[in-house]
C-alpha positions in Angstrom: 58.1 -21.4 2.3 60.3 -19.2 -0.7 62.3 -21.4 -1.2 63.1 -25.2 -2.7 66.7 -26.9 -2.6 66.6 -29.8 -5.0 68.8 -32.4 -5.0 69.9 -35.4 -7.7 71.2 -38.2 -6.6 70.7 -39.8 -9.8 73.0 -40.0 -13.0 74.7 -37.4 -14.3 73.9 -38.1 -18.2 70.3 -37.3 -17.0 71.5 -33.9 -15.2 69.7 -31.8 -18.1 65.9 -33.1 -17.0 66.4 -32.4 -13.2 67.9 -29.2 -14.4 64.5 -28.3 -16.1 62.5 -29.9 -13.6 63.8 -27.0 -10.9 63.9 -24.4 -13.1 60.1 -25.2 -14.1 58.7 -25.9 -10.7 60.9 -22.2 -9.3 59.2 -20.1 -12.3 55.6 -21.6 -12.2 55.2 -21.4 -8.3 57.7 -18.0 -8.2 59.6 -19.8 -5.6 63.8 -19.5 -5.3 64.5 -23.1 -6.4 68.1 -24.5 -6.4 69.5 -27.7 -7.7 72.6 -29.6 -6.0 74.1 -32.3 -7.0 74.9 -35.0 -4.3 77.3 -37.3 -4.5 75.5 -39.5 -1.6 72.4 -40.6 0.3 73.6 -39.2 3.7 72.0 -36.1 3.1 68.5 -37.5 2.1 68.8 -39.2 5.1 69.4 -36.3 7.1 66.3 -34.7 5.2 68.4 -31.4 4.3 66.9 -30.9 0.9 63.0 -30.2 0.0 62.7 -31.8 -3.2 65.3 -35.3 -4.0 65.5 -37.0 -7.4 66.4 -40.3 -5.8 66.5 -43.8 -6.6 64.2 -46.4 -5.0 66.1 -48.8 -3.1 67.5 -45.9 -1.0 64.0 -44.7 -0.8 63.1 -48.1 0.6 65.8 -48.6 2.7 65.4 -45.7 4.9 61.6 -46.8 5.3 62.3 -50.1 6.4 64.6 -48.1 9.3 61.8 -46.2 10.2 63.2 -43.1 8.3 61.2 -41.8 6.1 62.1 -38.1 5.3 60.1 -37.6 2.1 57.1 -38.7 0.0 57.3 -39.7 -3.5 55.1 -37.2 -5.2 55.6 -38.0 -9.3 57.8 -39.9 -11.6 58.5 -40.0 -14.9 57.1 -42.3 -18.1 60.0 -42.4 -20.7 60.0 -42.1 -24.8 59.8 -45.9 -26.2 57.6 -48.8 -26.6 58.7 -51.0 -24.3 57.5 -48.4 -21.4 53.9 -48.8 -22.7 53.3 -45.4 -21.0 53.6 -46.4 -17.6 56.4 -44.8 -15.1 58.9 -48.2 -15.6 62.2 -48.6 -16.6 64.6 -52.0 -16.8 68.3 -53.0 -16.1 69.9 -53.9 -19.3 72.2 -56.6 -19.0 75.6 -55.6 -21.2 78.4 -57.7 -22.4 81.6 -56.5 -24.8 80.8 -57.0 -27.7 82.8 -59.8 -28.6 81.9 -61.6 -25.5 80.2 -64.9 -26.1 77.6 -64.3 -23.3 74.1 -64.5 -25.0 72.2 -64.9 -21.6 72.5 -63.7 -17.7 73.4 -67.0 -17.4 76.2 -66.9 -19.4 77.7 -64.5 -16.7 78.4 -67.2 -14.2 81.8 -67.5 -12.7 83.2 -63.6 -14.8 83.6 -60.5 -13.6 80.3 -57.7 -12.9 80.4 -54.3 -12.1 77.6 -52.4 -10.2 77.5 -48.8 -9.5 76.9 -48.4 -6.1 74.8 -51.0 -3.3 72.0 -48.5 -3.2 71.4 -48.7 -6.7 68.0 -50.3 -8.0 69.0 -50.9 -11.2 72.4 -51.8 -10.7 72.6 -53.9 -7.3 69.2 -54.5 -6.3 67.6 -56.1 -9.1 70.5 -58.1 -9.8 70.4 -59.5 -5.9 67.0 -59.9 -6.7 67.2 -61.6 -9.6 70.1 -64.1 -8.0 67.5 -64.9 -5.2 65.0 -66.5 -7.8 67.1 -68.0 -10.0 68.8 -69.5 -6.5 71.9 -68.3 -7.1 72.9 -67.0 -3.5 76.3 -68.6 -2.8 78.2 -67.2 -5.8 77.2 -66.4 -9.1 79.5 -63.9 -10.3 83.7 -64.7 -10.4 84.3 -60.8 -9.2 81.7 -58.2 -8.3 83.5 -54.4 -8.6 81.9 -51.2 -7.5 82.3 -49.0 -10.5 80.5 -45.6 -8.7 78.4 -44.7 -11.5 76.7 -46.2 -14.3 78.3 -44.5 -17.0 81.4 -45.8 -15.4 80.4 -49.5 -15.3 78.9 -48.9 -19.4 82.7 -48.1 -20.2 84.6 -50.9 -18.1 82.1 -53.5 -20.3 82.5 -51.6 -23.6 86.1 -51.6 -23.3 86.4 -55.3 -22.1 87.4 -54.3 -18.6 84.4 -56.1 -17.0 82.1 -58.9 -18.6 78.9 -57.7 -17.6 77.0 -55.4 -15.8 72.7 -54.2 -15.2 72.6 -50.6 -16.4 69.5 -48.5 -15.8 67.7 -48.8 -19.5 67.5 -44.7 -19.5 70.7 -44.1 -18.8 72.0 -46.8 -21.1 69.8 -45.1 -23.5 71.1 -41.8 -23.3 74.7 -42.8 -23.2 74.7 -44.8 -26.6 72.8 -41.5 -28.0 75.4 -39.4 -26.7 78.3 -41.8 -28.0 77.4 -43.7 -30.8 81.0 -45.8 -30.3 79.1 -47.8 -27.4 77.5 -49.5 -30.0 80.3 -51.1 -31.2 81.5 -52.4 -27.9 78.8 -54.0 -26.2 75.4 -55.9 -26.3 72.5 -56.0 -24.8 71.8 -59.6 -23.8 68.8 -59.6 -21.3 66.9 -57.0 -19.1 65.5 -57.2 -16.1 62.4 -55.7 -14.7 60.4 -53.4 -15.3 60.5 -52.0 -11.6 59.0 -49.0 -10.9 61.5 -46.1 -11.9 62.4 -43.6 -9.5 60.5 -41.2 -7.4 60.7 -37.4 -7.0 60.3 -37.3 -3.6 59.1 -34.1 -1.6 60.1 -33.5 2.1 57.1 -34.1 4.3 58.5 -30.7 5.9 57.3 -29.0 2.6 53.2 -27.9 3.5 51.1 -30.2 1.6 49.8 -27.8 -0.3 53.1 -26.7 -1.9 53.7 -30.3 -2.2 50.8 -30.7 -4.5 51.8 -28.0 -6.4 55.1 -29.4 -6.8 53.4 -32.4 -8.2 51.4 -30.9 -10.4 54.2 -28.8 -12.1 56.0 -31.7 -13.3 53.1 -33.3 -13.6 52.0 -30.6 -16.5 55.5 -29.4 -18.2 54.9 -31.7 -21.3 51.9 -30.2 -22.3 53.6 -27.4 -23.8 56.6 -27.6 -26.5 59.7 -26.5 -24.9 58.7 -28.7 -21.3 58.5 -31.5 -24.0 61.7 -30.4 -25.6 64.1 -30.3 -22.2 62.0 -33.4 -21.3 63.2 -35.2 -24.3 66.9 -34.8 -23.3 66.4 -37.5 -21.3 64.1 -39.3 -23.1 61.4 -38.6 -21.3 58.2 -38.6 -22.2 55.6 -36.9 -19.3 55.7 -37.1 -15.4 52.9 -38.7 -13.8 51.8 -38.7 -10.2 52.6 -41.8 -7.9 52.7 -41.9 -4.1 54.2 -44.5 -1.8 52.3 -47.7 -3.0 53.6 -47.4 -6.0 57.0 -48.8 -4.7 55.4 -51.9 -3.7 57.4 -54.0 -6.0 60.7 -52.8 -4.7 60.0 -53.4 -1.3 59.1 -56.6 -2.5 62.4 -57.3 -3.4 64.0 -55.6 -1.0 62.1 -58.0 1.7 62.6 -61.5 -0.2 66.0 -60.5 -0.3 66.7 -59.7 3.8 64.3 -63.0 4.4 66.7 -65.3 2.6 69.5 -63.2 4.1 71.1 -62.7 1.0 72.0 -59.0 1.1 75.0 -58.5 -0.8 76.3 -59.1 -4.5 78.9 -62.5 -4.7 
């Protein structure tokens, strides 16, 4: 095989890592490598791309149908603390920042926006979430589907919305990139950590160009500029993970369909 397509299906304020991540994995293994940006999971499903930067639940999801086009093969630890080096992230719960929200809690009976249902971060922790706290017959006064997270960040910052769970790297990376978010909105809870999302290889791919997938991302921060375009995103290092590594959101994922509480109200 000559050539890798890569595909995102992440967001876009992250674009610069999976941009680096291709480019890497095409030089080091002297392999035509192309990156696409998708605007949905149909084509995952399909399994027309080698390589997929794609979120969990999707990931999930498609298991659970007996689908299971690709393998997670690495993922990536982000800059920060509260990671503690491990391949985690957490939805950030935002308010305006005049809103006198100070909890989750406070969000009962106003208005949330998601990005999209096959979100992690944005829908399925939230559902999740709802489920324990035994909130399944109506939490929220109006749930809207914003399309993207950087979307739903702006409709709270500019009062739009009340609330909404915002994936903590993109969050991150979108009050670095506009320092005005800070001054209209707060961070009042997070939930999580959940296991952040995969690359995933097709099983197509030969498993020994898998591996070496793997292995390239697994190695581009041990030399400056890997750590430099990593940093863009506020990465710190890939690590490998495989399929058990998702445990947590399938956890989820099953609680949720057992109570038969499956969508956002």
């Amino acid at each position: 095989m000559d050539r890798l397509r890569f595909a995102t299906y992440l967001a876009p304020n992250v674009l610069p890592v999976y941009e680096a991540l291709t480019e890497e994995v095409g030089r080091r293994l002297g392999i035509d490598a192309e990156l696409v940006v998708e605007t949905s999971y149909d084509s995952c499903e399909r399994d027309e791309h080698e390589v997929c930067f794609v979120c969990s639940l999707p990931y999930v999801t498609f298991e659970r149908r007996g689908i299971s086009p690709a393998v997670p093969v690495a993922a990536p630890v982000l800059l920060g603390e509260r990671y503690d080096g491990r391949p985690i992230y957490f939805s950030d719960v935002i308010v305006p920042r005049d809103s006198d929200a100070r909890s989750f809690l406070d969000l009962r009976g106003r208005s949330w926006a998601f990005n999209e249902p096959l979100s992690h971060s944005g829908y399925g922790i939230t559902r999740y979430h709802l489920l324990r706290l035994g909130e399944t017959n109506g939490f929220f006064g109006d749930v809207i589907e914003a399309g993207f997270h950087e979307t739903a960040i702006r409709m709270v910052a500019d009062g739009r919305v009340d609330g909404s769970a915002i994936d903590s790297q993109v969050l991150a990376v979108a009050m670095r990139d506009d320092p005005s978010l800070r001054e209209g909105l707060r961070v009042v809870d997070a939930l999580g950590p959940s296991t952040i999302q995969p690359v995933a290889v097709s099983r197509r791919v030969p498993e020994a160009l898998r591996n070496a997938v793997r292995d390239t991302l697994v190695s581009m921060a041990d030399d400056p500029r890997g750590r430099r375009r990593l940093a863009a995103g506020l990465v710190e290092r890939f690590v490998p993970v495989g399929p058990a590594a998702y445990d947590d959101i399938r956890m989820m994922v099953e609680a949720c369909e057992a109570a038969g509480f499956t969508e956002l109200r």
